[in-house]
C-alpha positions as CSV (number, residue, x, y, z in Angstrom):
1,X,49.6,51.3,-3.0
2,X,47.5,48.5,-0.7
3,X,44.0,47.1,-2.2
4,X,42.6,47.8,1.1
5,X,41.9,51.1,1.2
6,X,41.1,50.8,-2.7
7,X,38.7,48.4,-1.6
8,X,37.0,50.3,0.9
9,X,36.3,53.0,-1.5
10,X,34.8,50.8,-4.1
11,X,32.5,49.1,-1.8
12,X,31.6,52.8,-0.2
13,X,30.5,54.0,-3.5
14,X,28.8,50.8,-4.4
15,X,27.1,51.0,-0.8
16,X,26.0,55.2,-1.6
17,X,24.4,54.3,-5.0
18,X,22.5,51.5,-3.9
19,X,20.9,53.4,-1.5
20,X,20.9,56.1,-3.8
21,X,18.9,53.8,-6.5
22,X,16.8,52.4,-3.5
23,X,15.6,55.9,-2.3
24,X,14.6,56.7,-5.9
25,X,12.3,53.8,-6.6
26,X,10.5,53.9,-3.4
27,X,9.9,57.5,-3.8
28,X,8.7,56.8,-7.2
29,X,6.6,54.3,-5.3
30,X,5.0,56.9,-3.0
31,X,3.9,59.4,-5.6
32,X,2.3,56.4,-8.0
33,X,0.2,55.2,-4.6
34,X,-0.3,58.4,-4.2
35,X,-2.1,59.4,-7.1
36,X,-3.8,55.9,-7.3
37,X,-5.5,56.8,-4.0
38,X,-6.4,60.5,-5.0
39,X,-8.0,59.2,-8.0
40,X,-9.9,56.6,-6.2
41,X,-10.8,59.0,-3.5
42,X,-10.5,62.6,-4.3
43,X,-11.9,64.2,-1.2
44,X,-9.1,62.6,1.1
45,X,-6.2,64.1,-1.0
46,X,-5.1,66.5,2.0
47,X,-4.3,63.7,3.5
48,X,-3.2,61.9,1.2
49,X,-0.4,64.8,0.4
50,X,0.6,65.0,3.4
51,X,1.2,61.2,4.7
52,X,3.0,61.1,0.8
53,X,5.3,63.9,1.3
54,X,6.2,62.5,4.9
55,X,6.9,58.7,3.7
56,X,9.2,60.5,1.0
57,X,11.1,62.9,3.2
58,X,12.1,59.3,5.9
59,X,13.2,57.2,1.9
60,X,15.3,60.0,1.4
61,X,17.0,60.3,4.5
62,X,18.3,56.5,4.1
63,X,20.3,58.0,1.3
64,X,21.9,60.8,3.3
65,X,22.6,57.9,6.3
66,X,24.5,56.3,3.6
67,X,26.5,59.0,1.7
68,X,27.3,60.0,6.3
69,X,28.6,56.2,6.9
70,X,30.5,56.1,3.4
């Protein structure tokens, strides 16, 4: 059994749950700005959901980049 294609696997899985980890704190990120700006400005929270819901949909797609490159 070679270490190299042992390797490769470790460092794919490493590489999938850092992104994974990544995507989850920015997203957390996003919906604390989020609600900081709806309290600060409730009127604009249209807005607000939308341009949220957008910036989350792109953080999550770096994870599914990964987990396709792995």
């Amino acid at each position: 059994m070679s270490l190299i294609p042992m390797l490769g696997e470790i460092t794919g899985s490493i590489h999938v749950g850092l992104a994974a980890i990544g995507s989850a704190i920015s997203v957390g990120m996003i919906g604390f700005k989020a609600s900081e700006a709806t309290g600060r400005n409730p009127g604009a929270a249209t807005p607000i959901l939308v341009i949220s819901i957008i910036l989350a949909a792109l953080a999550e797609g770096i994870t599914f980049f990964a987990i396709f490159l792995a």
